[in-house]
Backbone atoms as SQL, in Angstrom:
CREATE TABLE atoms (id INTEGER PRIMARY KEY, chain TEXT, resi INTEGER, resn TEXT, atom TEXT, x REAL, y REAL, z REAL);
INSERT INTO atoms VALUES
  (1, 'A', 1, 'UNK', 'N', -1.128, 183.235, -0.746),
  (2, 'A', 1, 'UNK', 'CA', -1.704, 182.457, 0.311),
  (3, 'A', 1, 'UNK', 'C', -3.139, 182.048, 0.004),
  (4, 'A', 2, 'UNK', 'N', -3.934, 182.877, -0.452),
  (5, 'A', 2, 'UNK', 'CA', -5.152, 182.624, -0.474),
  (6, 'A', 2, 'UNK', 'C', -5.308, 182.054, -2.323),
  (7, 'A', 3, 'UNK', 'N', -4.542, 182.277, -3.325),
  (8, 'A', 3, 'UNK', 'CA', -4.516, 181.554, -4.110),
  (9, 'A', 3, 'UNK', 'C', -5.351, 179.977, -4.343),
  (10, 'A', 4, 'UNK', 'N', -5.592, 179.023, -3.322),
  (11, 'A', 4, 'UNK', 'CA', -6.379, 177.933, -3.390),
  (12, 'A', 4, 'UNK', 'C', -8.005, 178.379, -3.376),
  (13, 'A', 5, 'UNK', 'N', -7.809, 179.567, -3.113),
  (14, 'A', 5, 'UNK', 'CA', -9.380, 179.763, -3.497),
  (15, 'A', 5, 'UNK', 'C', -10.013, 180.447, -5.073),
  (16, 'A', 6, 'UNK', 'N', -8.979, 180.694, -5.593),
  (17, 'A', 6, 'UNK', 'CA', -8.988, 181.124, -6.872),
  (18, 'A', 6, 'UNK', 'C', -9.539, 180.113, -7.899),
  (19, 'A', 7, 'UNK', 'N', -10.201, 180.789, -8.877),
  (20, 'A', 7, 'UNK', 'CA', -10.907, 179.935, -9.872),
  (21, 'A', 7, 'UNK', 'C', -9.295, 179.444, -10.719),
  (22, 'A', 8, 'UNK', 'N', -9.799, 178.074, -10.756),
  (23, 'A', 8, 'UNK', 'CA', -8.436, 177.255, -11.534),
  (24, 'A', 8, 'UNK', 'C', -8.980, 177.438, -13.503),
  (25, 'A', 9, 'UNK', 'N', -7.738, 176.786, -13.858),
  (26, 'A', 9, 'UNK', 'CA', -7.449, 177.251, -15.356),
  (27, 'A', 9, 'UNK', 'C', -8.171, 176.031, -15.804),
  (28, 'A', 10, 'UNK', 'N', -8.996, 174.982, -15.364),
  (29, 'A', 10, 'UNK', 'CA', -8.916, 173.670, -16.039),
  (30, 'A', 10, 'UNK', 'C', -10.487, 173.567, -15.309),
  (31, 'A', 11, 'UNK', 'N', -11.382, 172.505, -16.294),
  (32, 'A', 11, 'UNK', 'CA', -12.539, 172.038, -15.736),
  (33, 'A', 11, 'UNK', 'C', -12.537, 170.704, -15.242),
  (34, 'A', 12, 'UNK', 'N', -13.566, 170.237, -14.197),
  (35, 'A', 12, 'UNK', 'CA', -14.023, 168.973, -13.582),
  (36, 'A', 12, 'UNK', 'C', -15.602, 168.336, -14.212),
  (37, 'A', 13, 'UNK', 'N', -15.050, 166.945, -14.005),
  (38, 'A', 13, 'UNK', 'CA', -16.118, 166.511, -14.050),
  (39, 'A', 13, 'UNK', 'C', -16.358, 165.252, -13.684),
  (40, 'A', 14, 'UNK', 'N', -17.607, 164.822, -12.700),
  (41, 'A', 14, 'UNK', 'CA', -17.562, 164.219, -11.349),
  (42, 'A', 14, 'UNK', 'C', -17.347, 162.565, -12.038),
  (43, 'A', 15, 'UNK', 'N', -16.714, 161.622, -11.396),
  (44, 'A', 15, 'UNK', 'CA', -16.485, 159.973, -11.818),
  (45, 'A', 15, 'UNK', 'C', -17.804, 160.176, -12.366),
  (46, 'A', 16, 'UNK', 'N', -18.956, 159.875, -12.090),
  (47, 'A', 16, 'UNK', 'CA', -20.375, 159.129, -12.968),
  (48, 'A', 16, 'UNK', 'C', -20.557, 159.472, -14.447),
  (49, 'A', 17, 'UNK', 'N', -20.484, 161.062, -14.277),
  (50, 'A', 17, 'UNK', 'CA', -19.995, 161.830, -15.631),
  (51, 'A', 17, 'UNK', 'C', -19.180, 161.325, -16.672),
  (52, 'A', 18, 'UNK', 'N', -17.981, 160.574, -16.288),
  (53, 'A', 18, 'UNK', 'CA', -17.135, 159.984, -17.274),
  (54, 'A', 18, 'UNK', 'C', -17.992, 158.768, -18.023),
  (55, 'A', 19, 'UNK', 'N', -18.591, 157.897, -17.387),
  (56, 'A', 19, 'UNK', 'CA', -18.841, 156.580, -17.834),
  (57, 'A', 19, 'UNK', 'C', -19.366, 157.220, -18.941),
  (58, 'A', 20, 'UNK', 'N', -19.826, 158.050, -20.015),
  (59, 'A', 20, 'UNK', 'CA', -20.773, 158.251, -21.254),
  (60, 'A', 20, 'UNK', 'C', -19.141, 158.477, -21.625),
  (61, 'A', 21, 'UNK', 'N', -18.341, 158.866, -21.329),
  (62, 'A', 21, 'UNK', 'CA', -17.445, 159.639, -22.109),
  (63, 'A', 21, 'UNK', 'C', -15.805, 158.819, -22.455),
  (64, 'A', 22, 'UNK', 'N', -15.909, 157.634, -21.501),
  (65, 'A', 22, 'UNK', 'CA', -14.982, 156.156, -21.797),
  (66, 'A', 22, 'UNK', 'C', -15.579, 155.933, -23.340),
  (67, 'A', 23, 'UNK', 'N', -13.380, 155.798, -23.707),
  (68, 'A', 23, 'UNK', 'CA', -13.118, 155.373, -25.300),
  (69, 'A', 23, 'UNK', 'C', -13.027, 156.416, -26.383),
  (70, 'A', 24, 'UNK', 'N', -14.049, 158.176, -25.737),
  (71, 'A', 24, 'UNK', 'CA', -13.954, 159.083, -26.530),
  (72, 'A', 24, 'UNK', 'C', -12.632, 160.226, -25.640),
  (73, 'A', 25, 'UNK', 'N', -12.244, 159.968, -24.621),
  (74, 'A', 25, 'UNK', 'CA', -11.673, 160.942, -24.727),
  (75, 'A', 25, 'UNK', 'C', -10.190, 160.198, -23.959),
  (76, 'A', 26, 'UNK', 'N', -9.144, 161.078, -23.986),
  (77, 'A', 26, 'UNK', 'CA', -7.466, 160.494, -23.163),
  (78, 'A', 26, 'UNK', 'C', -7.604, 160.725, -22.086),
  (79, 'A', 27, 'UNK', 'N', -8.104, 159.635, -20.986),
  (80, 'A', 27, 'UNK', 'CA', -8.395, 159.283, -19.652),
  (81, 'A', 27, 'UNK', 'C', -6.795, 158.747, -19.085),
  (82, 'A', 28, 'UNK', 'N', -6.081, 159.698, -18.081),
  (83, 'A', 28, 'UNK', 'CA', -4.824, 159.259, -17.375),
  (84, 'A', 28, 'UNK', 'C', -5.042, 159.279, -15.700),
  (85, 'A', 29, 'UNK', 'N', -4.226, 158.016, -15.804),
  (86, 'A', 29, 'UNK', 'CA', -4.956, 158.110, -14.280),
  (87, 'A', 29, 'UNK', 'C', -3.334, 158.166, -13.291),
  (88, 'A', 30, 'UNK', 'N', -3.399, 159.148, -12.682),
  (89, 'A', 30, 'UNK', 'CA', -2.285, 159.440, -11.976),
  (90, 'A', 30, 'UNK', 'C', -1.889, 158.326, -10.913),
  (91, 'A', 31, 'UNK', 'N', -2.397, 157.597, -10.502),
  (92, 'A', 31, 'UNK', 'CA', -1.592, 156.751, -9.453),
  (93, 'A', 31, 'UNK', 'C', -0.781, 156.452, -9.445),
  (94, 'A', 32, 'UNK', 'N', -0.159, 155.661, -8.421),
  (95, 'A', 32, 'UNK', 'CA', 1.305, 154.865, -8.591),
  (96, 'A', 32, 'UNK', 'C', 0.558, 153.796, -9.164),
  (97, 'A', 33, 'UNK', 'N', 1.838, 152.991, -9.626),
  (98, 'A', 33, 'UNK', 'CA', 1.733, 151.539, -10.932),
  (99, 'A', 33, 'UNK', 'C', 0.589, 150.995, -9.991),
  (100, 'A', 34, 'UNK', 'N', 0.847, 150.224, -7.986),
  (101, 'A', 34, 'UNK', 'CA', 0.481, 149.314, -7.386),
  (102, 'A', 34, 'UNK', 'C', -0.826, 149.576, -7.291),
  (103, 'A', 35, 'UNK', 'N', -1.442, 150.715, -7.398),
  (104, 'A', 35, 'UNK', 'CA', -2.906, 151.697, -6.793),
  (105, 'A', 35, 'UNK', 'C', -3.541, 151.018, -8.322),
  (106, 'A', 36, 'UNK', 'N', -3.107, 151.380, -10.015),
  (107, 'A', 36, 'UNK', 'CA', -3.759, 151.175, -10.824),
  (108, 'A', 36, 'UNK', 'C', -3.989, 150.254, -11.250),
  (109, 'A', 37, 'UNK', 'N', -3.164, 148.795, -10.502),
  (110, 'A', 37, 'UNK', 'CA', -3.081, 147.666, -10.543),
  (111, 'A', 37, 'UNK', 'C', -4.301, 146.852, -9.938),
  (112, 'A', 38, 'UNK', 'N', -4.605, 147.459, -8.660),
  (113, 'A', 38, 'UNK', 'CA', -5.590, 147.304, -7.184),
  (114, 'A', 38, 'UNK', 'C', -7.096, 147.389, -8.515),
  (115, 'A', 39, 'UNK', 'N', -6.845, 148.341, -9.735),
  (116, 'A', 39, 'UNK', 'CA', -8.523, 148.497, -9.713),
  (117, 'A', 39, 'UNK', 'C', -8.478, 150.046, -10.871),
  (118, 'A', 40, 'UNK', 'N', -8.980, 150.268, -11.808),
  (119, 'A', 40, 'UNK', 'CA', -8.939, 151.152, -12.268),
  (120, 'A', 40, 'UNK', 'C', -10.268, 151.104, -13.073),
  (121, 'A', 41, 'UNK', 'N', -10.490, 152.658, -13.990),
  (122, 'A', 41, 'UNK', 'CA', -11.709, 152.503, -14.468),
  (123, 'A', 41, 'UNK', 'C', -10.822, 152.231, -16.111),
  (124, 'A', 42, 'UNK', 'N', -11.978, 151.629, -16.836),
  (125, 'A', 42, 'UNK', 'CA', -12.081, 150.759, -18.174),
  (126, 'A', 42, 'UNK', 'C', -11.074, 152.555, -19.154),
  (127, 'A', 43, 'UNK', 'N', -10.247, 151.946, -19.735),
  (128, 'A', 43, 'UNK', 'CA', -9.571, 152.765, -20.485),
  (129, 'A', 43, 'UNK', 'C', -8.553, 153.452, -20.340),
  (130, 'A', 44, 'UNK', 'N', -8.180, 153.512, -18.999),
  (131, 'A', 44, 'UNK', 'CA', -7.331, 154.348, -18.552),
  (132, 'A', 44, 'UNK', 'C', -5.802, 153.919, -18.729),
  (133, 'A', 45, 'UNK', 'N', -5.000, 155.179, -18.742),
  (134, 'A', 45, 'UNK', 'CA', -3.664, 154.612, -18.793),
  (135, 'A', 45, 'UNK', 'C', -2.873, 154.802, -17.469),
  (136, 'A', 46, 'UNK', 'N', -1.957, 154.585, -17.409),
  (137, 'A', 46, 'UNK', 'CA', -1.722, 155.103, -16.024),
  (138, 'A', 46, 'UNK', 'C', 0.148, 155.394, -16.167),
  (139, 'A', 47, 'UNK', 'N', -0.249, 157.014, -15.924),
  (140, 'A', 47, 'UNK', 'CA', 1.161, 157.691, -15.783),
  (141, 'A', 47, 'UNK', 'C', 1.012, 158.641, -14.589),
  (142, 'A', 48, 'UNK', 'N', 2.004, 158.149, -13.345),
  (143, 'A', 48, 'UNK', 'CA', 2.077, 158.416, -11.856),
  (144, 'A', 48, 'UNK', 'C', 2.325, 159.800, -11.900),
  (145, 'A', 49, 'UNK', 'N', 1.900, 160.813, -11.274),
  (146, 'A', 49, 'UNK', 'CA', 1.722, 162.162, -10.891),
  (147, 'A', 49, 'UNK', 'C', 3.130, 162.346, -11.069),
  (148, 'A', 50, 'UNK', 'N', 3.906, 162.406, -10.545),
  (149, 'A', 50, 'UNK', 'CA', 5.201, 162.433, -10.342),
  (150, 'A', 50, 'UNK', 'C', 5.915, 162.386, -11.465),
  (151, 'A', 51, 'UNK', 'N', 5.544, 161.336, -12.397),
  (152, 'A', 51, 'UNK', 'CA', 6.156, 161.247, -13.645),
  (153, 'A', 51, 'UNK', 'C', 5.623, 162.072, -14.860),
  (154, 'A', 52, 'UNK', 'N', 4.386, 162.147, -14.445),
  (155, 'A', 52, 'UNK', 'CA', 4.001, 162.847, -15.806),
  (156, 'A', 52, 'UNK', 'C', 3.904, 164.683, -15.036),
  (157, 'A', 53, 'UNK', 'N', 3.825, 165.059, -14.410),
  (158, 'A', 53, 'UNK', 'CA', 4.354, 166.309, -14.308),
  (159, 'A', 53, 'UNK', 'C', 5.466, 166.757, -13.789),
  (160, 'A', 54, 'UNK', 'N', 6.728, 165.475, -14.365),
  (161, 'A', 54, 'UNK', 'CA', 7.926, 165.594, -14.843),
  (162, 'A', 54, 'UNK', 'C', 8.582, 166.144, -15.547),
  (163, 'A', 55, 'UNK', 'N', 7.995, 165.271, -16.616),
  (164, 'A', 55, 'UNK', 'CA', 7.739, 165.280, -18.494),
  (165, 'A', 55, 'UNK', 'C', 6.678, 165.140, -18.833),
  (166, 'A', 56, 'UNK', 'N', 5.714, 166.089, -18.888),
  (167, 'A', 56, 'UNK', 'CA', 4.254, 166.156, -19.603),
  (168, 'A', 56, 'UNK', 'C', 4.663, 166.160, -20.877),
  (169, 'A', 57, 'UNK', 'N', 5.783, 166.405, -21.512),
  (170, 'A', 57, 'UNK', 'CA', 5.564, 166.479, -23.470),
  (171, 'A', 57, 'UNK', 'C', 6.416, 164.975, -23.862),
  (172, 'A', 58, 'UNK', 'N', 6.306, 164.394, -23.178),
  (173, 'A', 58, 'UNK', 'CA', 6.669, 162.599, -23.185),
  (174, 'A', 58, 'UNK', 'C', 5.684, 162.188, -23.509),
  (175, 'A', 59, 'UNK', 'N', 4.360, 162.530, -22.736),
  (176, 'A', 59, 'UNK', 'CA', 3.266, 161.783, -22.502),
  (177, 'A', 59, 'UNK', 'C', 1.802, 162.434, -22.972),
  (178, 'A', 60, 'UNK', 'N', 2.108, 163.534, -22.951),
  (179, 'A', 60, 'UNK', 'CA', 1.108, 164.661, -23.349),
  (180, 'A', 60, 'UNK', 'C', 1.541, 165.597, -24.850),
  (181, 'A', 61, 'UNK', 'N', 0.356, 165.813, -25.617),
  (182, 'A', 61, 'UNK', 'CA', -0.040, 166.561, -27.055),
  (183, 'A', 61, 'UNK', 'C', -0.751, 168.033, -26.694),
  (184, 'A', 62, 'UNK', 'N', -0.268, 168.937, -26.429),
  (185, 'A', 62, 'UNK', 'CA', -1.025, 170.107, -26.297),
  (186, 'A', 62, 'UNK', 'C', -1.997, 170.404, -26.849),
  (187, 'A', 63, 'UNK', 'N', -1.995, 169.961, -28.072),
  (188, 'A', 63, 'UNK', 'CA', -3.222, 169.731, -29.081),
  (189, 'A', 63, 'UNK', 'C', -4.389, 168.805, -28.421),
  (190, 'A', 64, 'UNK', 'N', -4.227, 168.342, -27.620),
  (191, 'A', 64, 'UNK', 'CA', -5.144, 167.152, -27.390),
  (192, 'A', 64, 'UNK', 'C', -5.816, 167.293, -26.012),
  (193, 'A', 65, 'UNK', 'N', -7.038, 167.010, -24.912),
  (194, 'A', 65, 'UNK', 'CA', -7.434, 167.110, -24.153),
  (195, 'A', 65, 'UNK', 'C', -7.697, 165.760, -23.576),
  (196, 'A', 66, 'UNK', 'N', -7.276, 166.032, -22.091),
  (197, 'A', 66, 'UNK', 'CA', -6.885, 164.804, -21.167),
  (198, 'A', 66, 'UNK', 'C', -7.979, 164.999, -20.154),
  (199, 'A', 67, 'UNK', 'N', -8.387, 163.906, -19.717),
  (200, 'A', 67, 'UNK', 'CA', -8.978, 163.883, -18.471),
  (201, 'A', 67, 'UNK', 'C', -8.125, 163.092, -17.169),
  (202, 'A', 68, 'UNK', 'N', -8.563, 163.414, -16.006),
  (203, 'A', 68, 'UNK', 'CA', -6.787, 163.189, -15.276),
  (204, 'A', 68, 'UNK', 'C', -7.803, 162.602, -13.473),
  (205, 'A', 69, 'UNK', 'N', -7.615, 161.448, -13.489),
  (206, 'A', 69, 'UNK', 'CA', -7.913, 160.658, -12.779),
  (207, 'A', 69, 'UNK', 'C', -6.751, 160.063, -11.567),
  (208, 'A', 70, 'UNK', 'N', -7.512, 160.264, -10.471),
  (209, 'A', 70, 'UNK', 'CA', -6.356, 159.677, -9.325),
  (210, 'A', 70, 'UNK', 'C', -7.494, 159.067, -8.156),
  (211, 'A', 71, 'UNK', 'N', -7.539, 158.389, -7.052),
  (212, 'A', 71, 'UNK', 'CA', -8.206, 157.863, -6.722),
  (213, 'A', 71, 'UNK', 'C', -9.820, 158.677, -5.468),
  (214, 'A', 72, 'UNK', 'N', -8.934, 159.915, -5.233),
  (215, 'A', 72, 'UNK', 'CA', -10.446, 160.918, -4.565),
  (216, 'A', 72, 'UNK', 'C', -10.299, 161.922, -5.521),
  (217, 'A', 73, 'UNK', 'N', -9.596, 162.403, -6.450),
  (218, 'A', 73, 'UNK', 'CA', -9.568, 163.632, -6.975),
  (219, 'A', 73, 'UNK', 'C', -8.336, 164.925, -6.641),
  (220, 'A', 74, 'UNK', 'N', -7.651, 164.583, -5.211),
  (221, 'A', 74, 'UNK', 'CA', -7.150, 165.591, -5.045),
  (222, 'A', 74, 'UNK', 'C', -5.747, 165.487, -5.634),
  (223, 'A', 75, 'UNK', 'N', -5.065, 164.230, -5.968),
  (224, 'A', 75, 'UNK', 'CA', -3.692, 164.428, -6.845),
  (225, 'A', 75, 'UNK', 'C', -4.132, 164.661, -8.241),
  (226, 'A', 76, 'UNK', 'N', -5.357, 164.480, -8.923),
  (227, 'A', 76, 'UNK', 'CA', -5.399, 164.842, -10.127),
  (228, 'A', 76, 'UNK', 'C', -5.983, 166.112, -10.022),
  (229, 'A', 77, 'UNK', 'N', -6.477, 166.911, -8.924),
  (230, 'A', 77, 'UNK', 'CA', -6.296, 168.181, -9.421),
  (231, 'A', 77, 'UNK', 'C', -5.027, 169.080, -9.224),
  (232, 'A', 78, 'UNK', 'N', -4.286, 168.632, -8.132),
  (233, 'A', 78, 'UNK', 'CA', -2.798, 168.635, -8.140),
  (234, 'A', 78, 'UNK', 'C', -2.073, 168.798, -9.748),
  (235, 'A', 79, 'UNK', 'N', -2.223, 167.544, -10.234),
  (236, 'A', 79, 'UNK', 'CA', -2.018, 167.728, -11.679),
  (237, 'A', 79, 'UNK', 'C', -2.195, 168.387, -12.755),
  (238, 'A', 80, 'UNK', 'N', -3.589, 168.100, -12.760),
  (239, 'A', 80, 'UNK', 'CA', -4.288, 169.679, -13.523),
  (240, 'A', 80, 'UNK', 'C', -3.978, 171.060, -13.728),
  (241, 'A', 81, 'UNK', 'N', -4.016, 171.325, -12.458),
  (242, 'A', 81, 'UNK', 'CA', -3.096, 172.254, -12.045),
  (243, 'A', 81, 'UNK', 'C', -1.644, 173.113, -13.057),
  (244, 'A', 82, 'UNK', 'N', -1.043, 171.864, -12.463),
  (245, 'A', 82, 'UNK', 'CA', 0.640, 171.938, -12.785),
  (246, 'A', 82, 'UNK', 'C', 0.479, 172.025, -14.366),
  (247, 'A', 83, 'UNK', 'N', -0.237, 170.855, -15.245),
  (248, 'A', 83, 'UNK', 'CA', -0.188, 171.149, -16.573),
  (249, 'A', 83, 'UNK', 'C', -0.894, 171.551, -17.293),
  (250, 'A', 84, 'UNK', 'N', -2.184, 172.406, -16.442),
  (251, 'A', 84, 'UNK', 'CA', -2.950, 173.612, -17.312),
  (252, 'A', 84, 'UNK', 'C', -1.952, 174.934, -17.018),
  (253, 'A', 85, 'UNK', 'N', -1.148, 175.068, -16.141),
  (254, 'A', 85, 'UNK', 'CA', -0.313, 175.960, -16.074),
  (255, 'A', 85, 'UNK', 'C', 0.652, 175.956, -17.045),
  (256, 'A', 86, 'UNK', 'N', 1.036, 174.789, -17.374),
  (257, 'A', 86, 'UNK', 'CA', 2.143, 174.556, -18.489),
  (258, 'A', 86, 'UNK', 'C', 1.428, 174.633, -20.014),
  (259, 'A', 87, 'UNK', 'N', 0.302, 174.850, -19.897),
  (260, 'A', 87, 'UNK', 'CA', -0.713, 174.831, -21.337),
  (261, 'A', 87, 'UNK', 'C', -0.946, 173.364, -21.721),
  (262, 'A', 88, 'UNK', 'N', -1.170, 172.218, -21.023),
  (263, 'A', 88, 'UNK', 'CA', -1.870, 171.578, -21.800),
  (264, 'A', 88, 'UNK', 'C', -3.615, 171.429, -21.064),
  (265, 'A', 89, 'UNK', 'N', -4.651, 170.698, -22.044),
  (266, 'A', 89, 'UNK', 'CA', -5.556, 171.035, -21.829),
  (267, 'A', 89, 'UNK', 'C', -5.837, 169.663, -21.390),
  (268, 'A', 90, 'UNK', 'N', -6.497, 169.956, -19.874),
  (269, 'A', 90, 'UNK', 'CA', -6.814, 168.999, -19.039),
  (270, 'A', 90, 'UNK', 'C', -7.903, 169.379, -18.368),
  (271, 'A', 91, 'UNK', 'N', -9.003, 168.152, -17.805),
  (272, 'A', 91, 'UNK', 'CA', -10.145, 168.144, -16.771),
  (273, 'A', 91, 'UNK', 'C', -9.722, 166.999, -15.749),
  (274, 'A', 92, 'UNK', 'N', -9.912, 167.352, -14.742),
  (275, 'A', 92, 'UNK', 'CA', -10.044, 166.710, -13.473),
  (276, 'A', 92, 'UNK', 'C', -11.287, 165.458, -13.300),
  (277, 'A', 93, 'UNK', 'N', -11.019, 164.721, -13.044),
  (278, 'A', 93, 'UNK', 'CA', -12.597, 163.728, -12.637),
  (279, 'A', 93, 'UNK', 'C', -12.509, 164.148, -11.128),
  (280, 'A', 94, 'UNK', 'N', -13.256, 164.810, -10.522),
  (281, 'A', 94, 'UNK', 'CA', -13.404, 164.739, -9.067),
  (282, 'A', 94, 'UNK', 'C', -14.093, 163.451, -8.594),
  (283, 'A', 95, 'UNK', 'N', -13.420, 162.991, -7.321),
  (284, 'A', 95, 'UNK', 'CA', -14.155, 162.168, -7.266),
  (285, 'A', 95, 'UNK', 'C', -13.105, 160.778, -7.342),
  (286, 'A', 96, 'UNK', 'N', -12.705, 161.015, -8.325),
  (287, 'A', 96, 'UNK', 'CA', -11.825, 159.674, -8.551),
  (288, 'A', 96, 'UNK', 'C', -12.382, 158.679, -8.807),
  (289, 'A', 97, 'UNK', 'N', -11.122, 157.468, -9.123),
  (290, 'A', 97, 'UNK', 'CA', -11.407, 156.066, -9.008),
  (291, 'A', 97, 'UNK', 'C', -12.646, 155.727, -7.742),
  (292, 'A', 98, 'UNK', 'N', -12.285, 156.336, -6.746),
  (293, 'A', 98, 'UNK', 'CA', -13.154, 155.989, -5.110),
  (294, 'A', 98, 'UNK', 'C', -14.523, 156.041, -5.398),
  (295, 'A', 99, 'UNK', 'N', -15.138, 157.023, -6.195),
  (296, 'A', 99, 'UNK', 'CA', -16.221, 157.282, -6.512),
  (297, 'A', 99, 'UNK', 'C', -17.054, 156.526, -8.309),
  (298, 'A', 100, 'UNK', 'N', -16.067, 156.292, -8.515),
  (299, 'A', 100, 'UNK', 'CA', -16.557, 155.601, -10.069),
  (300, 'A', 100, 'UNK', 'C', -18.006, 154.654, -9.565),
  (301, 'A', 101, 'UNK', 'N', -18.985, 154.536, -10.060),
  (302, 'A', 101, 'UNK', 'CA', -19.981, 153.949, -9.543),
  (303, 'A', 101, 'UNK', 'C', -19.973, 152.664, -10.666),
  (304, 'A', 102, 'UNK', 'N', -19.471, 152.412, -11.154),
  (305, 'A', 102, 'UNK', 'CA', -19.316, 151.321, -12.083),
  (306, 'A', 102, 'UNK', 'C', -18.201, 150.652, -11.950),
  (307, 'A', 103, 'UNK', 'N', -17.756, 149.462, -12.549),
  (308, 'A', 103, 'UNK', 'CA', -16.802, 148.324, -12.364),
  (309, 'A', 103, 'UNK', 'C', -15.658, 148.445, -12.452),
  (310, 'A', 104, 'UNK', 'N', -14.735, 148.603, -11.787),
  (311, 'A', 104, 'UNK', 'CA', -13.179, 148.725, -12.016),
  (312, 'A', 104, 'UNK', 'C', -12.732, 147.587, -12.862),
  (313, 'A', 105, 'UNK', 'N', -11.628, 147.736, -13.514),
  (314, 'A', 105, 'UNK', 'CA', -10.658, 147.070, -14.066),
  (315, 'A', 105, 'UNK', 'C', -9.449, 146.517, -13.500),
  (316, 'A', 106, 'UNK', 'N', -8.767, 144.945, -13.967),
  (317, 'A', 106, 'UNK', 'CA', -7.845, 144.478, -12.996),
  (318, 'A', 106, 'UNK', 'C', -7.498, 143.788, -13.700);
């Protein structure tokens, strides 16, 4: 029950934070297709929560570190979650798309 207060397996780091770090690292942005369509940040790919913690080894390299974007933060830490539990290595952008202080993509 009290589990949501427990320190999670995976780190954050807030939308503004990313802009130095677009192009160097695997930015996924959980939305549905119509949400990443509306507006996304520069680089991102977009594989829907649902699908990629489906089949994370479709889409995901355990070897490799993801940063995991959804539009306030709380389905990509949802995500995070699910596939730092499964061992792959992921950070959260808190914050989300909503908070990106720079120019979306369209």
């Amino acid at each position: 029950m009290f589990s949501l207060f427990g320190k999670s397996n995976f780190n954050s780091v807030s939308a503004a934070e990313l802009k130095d770090k677009i192009g160097n690292v695997n930015l996924i942005d959980v939305r549905e297709v119509y949400e990443y369509k509306s507006g996304h940040v520069p680089k991102a790919k977009n594989v829907p929560l649902g699908t990629i913690t489906a089949q994370p080894d479709k889409y995901l390299d355990k070897e490799k570190e993801y940063y995991i974007i959804c539009q306030s933060g709380a389905r990509s830490a949802s995500a995070c979650r699910a596939l730092a539990g499964a061992g792959y290595r992921v950070v959260n952008v808190s914050g989300g798309t909503g908070s990106y202080p720079f120019g979306l993509e369209r």
